[in-house]
N, C-alpha and C positions, 0 to 999 in steps of 0.2 A: 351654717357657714363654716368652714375649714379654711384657715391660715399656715401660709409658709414667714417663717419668720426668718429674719438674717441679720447679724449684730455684730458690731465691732467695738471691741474695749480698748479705748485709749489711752493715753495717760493722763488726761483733762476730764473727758466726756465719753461716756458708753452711747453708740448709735443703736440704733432700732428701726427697721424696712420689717414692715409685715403687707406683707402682699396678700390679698382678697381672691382665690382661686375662683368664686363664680361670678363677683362684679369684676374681676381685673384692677380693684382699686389698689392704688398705694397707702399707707400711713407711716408715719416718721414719727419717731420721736428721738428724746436726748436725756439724759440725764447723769450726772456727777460718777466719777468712777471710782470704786474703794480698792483699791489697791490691797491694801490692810484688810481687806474680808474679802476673800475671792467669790465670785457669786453673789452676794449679794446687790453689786449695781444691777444684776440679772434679775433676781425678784423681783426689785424695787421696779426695774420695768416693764416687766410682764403684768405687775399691779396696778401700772399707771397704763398701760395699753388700756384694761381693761375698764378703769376709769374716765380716760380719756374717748376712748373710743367702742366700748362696750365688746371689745376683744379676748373673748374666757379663755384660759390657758388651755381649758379642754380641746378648745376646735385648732390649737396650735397642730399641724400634722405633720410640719418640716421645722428642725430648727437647725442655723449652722451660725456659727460666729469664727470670725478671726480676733486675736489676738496678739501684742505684741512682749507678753509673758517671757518666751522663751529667747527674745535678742534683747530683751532688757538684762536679762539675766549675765548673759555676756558681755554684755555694753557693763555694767556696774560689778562686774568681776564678784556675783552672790552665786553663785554652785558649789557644786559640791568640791569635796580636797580630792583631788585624784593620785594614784600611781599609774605608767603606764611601764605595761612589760612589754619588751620589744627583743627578737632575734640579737643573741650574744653579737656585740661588735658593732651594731646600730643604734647606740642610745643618743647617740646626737642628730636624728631625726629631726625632730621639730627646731633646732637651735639651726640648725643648717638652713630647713629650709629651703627655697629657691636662691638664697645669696640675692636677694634686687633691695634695693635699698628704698624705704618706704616712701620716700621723697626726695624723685633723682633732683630738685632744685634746690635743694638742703643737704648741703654736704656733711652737716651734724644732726642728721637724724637718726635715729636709732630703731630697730625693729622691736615692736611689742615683746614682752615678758609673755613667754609661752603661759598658758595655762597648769601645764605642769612643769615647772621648774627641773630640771637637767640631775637636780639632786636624787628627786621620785622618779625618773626614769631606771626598771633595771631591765639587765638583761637574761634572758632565759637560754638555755644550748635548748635549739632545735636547727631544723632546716628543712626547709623546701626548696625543690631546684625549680627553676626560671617554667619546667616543663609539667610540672605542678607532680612530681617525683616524689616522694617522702626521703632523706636523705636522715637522717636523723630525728627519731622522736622526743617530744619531751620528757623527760625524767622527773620522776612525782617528788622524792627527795628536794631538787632543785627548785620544785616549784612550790612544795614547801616551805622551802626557807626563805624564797622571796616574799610569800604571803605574810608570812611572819615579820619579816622587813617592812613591809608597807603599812602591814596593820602600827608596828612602835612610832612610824612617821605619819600616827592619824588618817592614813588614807579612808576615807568613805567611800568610794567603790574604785574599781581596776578595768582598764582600756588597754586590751589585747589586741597587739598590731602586728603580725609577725611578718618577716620578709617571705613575699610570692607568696600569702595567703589569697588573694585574687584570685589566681591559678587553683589555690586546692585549702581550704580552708580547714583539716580534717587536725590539724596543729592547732588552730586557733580555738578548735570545740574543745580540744582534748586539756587542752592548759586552763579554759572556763569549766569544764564538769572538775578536775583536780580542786580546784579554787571553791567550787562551792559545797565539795567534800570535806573541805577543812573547814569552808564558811559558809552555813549555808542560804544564810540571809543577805550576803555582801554581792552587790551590785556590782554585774560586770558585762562588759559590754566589747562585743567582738569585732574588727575593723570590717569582716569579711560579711556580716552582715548586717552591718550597717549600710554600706555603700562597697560593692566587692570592685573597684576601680585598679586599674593598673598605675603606678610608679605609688612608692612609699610615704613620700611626704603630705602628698595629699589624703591618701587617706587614712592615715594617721589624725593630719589634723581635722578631718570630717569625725571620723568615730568619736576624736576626745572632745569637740563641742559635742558632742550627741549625749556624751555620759557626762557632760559637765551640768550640761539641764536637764537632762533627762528626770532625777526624781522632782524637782521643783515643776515640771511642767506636768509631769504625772499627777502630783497633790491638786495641783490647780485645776485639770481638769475632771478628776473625784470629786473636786468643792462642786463644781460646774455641773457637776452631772450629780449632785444630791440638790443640790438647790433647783433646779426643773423641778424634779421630783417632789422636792416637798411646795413648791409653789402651785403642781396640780399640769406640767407640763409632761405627756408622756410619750412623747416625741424621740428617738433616736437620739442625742446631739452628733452636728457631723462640725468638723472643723476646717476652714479653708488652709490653702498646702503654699507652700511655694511657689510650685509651678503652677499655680491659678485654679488647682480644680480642688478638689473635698476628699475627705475621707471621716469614719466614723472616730470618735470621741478616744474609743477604744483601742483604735490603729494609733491614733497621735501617740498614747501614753507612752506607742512599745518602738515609734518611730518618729520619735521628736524633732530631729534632723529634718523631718520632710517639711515641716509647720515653721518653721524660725522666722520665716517671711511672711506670715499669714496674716498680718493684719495689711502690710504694704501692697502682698499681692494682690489679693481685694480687691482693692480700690484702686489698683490697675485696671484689673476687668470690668469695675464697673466705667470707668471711665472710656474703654475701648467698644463695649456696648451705648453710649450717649456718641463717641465718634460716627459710628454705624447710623447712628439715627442721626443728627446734625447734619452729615454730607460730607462732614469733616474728616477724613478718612486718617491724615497724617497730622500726628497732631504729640504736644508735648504735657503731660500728665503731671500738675503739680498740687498735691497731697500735704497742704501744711496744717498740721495739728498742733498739740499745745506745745510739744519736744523739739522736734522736725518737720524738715519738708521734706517731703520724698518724691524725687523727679523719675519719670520712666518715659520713653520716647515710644508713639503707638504706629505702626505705618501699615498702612490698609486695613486700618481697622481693629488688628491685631496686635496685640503686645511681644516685642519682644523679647525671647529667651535666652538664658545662659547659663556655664557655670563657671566656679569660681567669684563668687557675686561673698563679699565682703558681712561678717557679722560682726560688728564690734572691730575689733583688729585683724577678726581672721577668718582668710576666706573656707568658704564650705563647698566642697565639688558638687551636691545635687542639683539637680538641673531646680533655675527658677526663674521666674518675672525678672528680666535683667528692670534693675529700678535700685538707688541711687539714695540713701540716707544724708542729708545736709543738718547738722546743727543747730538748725536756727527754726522757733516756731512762735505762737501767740503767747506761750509763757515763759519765753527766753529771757532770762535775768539780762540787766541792766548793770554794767560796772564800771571800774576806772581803775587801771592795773596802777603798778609800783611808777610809771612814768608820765602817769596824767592823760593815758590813752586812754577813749570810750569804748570800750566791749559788749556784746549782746551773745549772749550764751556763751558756751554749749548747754551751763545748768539752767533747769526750768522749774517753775514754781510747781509746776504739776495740775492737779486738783484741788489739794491740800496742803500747802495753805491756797494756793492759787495766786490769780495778781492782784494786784492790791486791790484793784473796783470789785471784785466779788464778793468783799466784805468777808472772808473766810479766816482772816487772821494773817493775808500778808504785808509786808511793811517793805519789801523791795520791788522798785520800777521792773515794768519787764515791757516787750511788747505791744501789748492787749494796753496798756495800763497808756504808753506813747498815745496809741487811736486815741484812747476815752481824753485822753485830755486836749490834744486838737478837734476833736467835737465829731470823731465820725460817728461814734459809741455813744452810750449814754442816754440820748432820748427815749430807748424803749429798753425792754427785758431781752434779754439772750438765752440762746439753749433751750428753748421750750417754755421761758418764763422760769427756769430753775436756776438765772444769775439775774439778779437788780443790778443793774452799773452804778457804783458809787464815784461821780468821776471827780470827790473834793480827796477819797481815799488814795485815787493815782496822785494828786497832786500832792498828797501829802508823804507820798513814799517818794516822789519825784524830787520834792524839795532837797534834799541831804547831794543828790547827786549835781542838781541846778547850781547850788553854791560852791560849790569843789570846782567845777567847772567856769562857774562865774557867766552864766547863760541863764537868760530867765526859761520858766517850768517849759514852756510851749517851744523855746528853741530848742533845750535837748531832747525834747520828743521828738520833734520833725528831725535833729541830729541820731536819734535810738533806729529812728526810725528808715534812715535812710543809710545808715551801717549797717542794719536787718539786710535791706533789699542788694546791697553793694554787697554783700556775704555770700548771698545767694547769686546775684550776677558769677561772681568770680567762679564757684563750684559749678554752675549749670555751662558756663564757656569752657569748662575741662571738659566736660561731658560730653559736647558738641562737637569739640576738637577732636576728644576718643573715639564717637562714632563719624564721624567725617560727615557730620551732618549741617546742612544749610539751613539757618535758623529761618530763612524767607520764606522756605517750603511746608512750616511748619503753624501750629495752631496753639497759641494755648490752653488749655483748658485749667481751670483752678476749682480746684475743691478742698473739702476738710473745713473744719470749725476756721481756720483764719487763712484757708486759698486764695476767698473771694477779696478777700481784707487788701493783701497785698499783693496780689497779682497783677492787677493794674502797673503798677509802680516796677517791677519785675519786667514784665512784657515789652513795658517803653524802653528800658535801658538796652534790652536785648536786641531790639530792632524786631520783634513779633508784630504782625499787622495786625490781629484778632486774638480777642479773650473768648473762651466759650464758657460760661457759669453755669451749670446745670439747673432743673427746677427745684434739686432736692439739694445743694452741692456738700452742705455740713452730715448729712449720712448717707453720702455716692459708697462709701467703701463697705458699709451694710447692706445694702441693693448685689454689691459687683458679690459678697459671700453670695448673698440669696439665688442670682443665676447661675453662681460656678459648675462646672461640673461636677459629678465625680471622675478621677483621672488620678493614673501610676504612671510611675515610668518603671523599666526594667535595662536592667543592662547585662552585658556578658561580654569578657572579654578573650578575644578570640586571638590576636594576634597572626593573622594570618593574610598570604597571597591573594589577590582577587584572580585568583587563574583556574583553568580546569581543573586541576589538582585539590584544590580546596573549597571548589564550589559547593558539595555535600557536606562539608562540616558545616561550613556559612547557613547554607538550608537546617541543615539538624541544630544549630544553633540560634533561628530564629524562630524553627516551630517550639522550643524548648521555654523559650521568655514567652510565647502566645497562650502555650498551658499553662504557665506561673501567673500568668495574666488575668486569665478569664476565670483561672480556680478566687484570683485576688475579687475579683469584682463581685461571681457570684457568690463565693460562703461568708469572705471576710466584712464584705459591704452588703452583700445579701438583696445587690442590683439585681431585676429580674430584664432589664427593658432593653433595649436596641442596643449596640456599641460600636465606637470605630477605634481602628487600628493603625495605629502612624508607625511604621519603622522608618527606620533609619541607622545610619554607621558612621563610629568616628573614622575616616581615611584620612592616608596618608601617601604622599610619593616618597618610594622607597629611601630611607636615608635622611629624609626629614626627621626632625625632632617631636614634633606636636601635629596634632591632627583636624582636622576640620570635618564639624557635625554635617551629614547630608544628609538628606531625604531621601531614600530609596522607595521602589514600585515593589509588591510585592509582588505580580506578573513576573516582571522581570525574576525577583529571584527565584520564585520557582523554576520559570524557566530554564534559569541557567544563563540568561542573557548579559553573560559579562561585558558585553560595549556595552549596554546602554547603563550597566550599572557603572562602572567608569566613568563613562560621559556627566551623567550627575555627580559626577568629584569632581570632575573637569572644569564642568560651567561655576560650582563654588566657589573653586580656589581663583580661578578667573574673577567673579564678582570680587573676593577678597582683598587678590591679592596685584588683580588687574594683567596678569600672566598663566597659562598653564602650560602644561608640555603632555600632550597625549599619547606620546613614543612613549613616555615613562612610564616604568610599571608602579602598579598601585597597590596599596595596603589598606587590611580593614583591621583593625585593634580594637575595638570595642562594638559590638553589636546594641544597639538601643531598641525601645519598642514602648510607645506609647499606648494605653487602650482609655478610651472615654467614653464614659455614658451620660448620656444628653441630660439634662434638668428642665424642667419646664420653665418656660421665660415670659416673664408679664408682655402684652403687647397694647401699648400703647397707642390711643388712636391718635392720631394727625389734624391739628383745626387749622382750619383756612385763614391765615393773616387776615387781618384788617387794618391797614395801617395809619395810626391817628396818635399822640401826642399820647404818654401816659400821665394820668392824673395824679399828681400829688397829693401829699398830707399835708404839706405846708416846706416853710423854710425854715434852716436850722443853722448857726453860727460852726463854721466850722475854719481852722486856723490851713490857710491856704501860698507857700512862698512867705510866709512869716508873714504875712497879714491878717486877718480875719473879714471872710466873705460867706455871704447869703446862700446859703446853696439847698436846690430842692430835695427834699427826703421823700423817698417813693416805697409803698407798701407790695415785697414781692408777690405775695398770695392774691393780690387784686389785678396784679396786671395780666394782661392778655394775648393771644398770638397777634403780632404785627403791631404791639404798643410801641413806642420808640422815646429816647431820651438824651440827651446830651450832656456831656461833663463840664463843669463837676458835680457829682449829687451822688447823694446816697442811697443805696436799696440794702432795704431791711427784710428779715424776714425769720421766721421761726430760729432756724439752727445754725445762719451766720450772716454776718453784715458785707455787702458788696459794697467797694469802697472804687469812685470812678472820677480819675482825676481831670483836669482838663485836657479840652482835644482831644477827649473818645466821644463814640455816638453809641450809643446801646440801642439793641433790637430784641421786642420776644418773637421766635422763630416759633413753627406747628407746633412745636413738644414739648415747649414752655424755656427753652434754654435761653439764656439772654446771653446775646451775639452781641461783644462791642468789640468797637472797629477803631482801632489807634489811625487819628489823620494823619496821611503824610505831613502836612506842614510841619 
């Protein structure tokens, strides 16, 4: 027997999908996440696989995990101290910025505190011209003495950003070999290759998160990759990426920037593959774990992409899963500010101590702790049987809050509880309003250790007609590593005419990213197997400011077919912007070029519904509109395609509790997913 294994570390609970390559079977597990021992919730599970399921680490033959290591790191301001050296006359980069104000509806909002403070900003004499010219080189004296500078200001490594290094980065090497002549162990990190993008402030701020996690996610994936190793796993590790697909353990170290979104993309794709299979082509992706929820909107099946997609406070230009971090999750703290307001996060118990019912040593309400004490929780084990629900311990962390409030235990729950789901209405309607999208036309789907919890309660307020719960929903984002592909992106920026005049560079420009491509896939990932090739180009009509990503043919550019490559800017900007002008001449500024190599994908077979009542375990007391009502509890792993159910009642099951209020009907569909249908009335 030979397993593909795929795992996501969270900040509650590590998932585990090991997929069965000759039965096609799934298995799932869950287990507690150490934070504080990187790798080790990894042993711990590859030893309980094979307990639980007689799965040797030997026959492991694929292993890839995501992680959310490297935007924790961000989010909690823990990397490293940086300087960055920037072109004399530019050190007010990052303070500048784009000037838009974090919150146009807050006229006292303030833009985040750069990561490197205005102070460690210096400036170096070089220059590049616009046409990637050398104009002036660095001088080693000068760069001397800034080293010297940075090292009395404690800097831990240096982020080399120079002006028009995009164009010609031959400045930006020469200032890092200077730098590590004087030092030759000090970490530094080039903008130009990190991400070689045209205007300054972005990739600026792309390279300095790159080098702000950088060595912390390097350590963590050295624990990651000794721990296989000594647990008997001799498998590759590959890591999920941003943009939804893989690369090796090794790549991540040296390009951390790619990974920041790796645990959220995930379980994007696995959620767009259960869309695929359901029917449910268009559909809204909600991801709530112990911290957040992470919303991402799927349409035909497919997730969509972007950049400038937000980490912590600051956006990253590599292209990713456009998908949406919310605050609020199953171990979102419970409080009461300076004016007698109830608040529910942003801070979360975590793992450790966890909510109060885990019995782990917490004493503040959160969440998870609101369920257990209206009665959804509690009857059975959570997590694989690795949480007993203690629900007298929520009540007793409840209590301090209850009396402050002057509300018995059970109303501030149902009040935790419905300030959760009002947190999340409010963020998911920004969302919607962003993408101009009709919540009618959409599906939910909920996963993650507490999706299923509260997505019900979510979906009604939205006006959603359907929930879609997966069979596996508590490690869907384990499953979405396991299929991803492997997949780069490459860029180059070209700045140039879509006209006769510049057709040959456009071409010499895109065979140029297909050799960096394919060299990437076969030595550095060491893929031997089939690939495809996406290009595409940022354009622009002349005179615009900013550019719109298109799809291009690659036909056509060989050919030379500048209508029909035009015409695909045309039709975008139209989709966009609901106008084009095809008289207009058009610009291409950045060349793009996608290559992916396929992963093999579990294929699930399809059972014929039978449609009949699903059988209960019994009834269980749970707090319903401030009363307490009878409601049936149903065992997920027993039910079956075409079992059906009505609200309110509970479904339990291994890795998270499905929580279904009144006025839905539940359905299991062929693939085990259970479809419930919010009633019009």
């Amino acid at each position: 027997m030979t397993y593909r294994v795929g795992v996501d570390i969270g900040g509650t609970f590590t998932d585990f999908c090991a997929f069965n390559d000759e039965t096609n079977e799934i298995h799932t597990l869950k287990v507690l996440s150490a934070p504080e021992d990187p790798g080790s919730e990894v042993m711990r599970g590859i030893r309980e696989l094979h307990s639980r399921y007689g799965i040797n680490a030997a026959d492991v033959v694929y292993f890839t995990h995501g992680t959310t290591v490297g935007v924790n790191t961000v989010i909690q301001r823990k990397g490293i101290r940086l300087c960055l050296f920037v072109t004399e006359n530019f050190a007010d980069v990052l303070e500048v910025a784009r000037l838009k104000m974090p919150n146009p509806y807050d006229l006292l909002s303030t833009r985040p505190e750069p990561l490197v403070d205005r102070q460690r900003v210096l400036e170096i004499r070089e220059r590049v011209r616009s046409d990637g010219r050398i104009e002036l080189e660095p001088d080693e004296n000068n760069i001397q003495r800034a080293v010297k500078k940075a090292k009395g200001m404690g800097a831990e490594g240096i982020v080399v950003a120079l002006i028009n290094a995009y164009r010609n980065p031959t400045n930006e090497h020469t200032v890092k070999r200077l730098i590590q002549t004087q030092e030759p162990d000090f970490p530094v990190f080039c903008s130009a290759d990190v991400w070689p993008i045209i205007r300054e402030y972005e990739r600026t701020t792309t390279a300095v998160v790159h080098g702000y996690v950088q060595p912390r996610v390097s350590y963590y994936l050295s624990s990651l990759e000794r721990a296989l190793s000594e647990v008997g796993v001799s498998a590759t590790p590959q890591v999920t990426k941003s943009n939804g697909g893989i690369m090796s353990a090794k790549s991540g170290r040296e390009d951390c920037v790619q990974m920041l979104l790796s645990g959220t993309a995930a379980g994007v794709i696995g959620a767009s593959y259960i869309s695929s299979l359901s029917g449910f082509d268009n559909t809204m992706s909600l991801d709530i774990g112990g911290t957040s929820a992470d919303v991402a909107f799927i349409r035909d099946a497919s997730p969509q992409y972007g950049v400038g997609e937000v980490v912590g406070d600051f956006p990253i230009y590599v292209p990713s899963i456009a998908v949406t971090s919310i605050g609020s999750g199953g171990g979102s703290i419970a409080w009461v500010d300076d004016l007698g307001v109830i608040r529910v996060g942003p801070e979360s118990a975590g793992s450790t101590p966890g909510p109060a019912c885990y019995g782990r040593g917490g004493e503040r309400p959160t969440t998870t702790d609101a369920f257990a004490i209206l009665g959804y929780i509690g009857q059975f084990k959570i997590g694989y049987s690795a949480i007993d629900v203690d629900v007298e311990k929520s009540r007793s962390a409840m209590s301090p809050l209850a009396k402050r409030l002057k509300l018995s235990v059970e109303a501030t729950a149902q009040a935790i509880i419905d300030i959760a789901v009002s947190g999340m209405y409010m963020e998911v309607s920004k969302l919607i309003s962003r993408y101009a999208i009709d919540p009618r036309e959409f599906v939910m789907q909920a996963f993650g250790g507490a999706g299923p919890m509260m997505g019900c309660f979510l979906a009604k307020e939205l006006g959603l007609g359907k929930v879609i719960v997966p069979s596996t929903p508590g490690v869907l984002s384990a499953l979405g590593g396991l299929i991803a592909d492997i997949k780069n992106d490459f860029i180059a920026t070209v700045y140039l005419e879509l006209a006769e005049s510049e057709i040959s560079e456009i071409q010499r420009g895109f065979i140029n990213l297909k050799e960096r491509a394919i060299d990437w896939l076969r030595k550095e990932q060491g893929y031997k197997g089939e690939f495809r090739l996406i290009y595409a180009g940022d354009m622009r009509y002349r005179g615009q400011a900013f550019e719109l990503e298109t799809t291009l043919n690659w036909d056509d550019i060989h050919a030379g077919n500048l209508k029909d490559l035009a015409e695909n800017f045309h039709v975008e900007h139209e989709k966009v912007y609901e106008h084009c002008d095809r008289n207009a001449p058009v610009q291409i500024v950045n060349l793009r070029l996608v290559i992916v190599g396929d992963s093999p994908k579990p294929v699930f077979t399809k059972q014929v519904p039978t449609p009949k009542p699903a059988q209960s375990r019994g009834m269980i007391d749970v707090f319903i509109s401030g009363k307490l009502e009878k409601v049936p509890l149903f065992e997920r792993e027993s039910m079956s395609a075409g079992d059906t159910l009505t609200g309110p009642a509970v479904v339990a099951q291994s890795d998270c509790t499905t929580c279904v209020p009144p006025d839905i009907d539940g359905e299991v569909d062929g693939y085990g997913n259970l479809i419930l249908t919010v009633n019009a009335a």
